[in-house]
N, C-alpha and C positions, 0 to 999 in steps of 0.2 A: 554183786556176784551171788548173794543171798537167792536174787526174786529170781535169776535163772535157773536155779538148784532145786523151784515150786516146780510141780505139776500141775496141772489144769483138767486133767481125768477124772470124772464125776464116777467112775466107776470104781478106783482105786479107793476113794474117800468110803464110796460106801460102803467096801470089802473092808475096811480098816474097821468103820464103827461097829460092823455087824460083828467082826471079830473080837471088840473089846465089849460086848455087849454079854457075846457067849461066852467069853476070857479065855480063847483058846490058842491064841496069839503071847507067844515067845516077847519078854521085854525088851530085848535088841532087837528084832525086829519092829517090835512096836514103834521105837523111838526112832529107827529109821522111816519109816512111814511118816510120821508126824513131823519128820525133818523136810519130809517131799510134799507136802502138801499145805495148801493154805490155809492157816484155819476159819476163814468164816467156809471153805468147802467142807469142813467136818463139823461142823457147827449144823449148819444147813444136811447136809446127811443124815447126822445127828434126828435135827426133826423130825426128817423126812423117815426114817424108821421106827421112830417113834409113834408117829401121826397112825403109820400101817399099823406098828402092832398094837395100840390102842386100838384101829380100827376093825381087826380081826379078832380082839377077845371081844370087846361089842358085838363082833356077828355074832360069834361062838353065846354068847348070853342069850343072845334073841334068839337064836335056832335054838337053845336048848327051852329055854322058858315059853316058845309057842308050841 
């Protein structure tokens, strides 16, 4: 009953990490979120905004320092 309770929404994950990222996400909602969804999808999200904003302070560096 558990795994039909998941979501499968790559989008939903990634609203959830970006929101707990900026911390502007309510903690009941939080923990409903994290009830709906799988965690290697936020795990993987996780990265995945991570990788980005890594990768846009690196531009933000080089455009500033050329």
């Amino acid at each position: 009953m558990d795994e039909e309770k998941k979501s499968l929404n790559p989008l939903k994950a990634v609203t959830t990490v970006l929101s707990a990222f900026s911390g502007i996400r309510r903690g009941e909602d939080s923990r409903k979120a994290l009830a709906k969804l799988n965690p290697l999808q936020i795990i993987l999200a996780a990265f995945l905004c991570l990788a980005c904003f890594i990768g846009l302070l690196l531009l933000l560096v080089h455009s500033i320092a050329s």
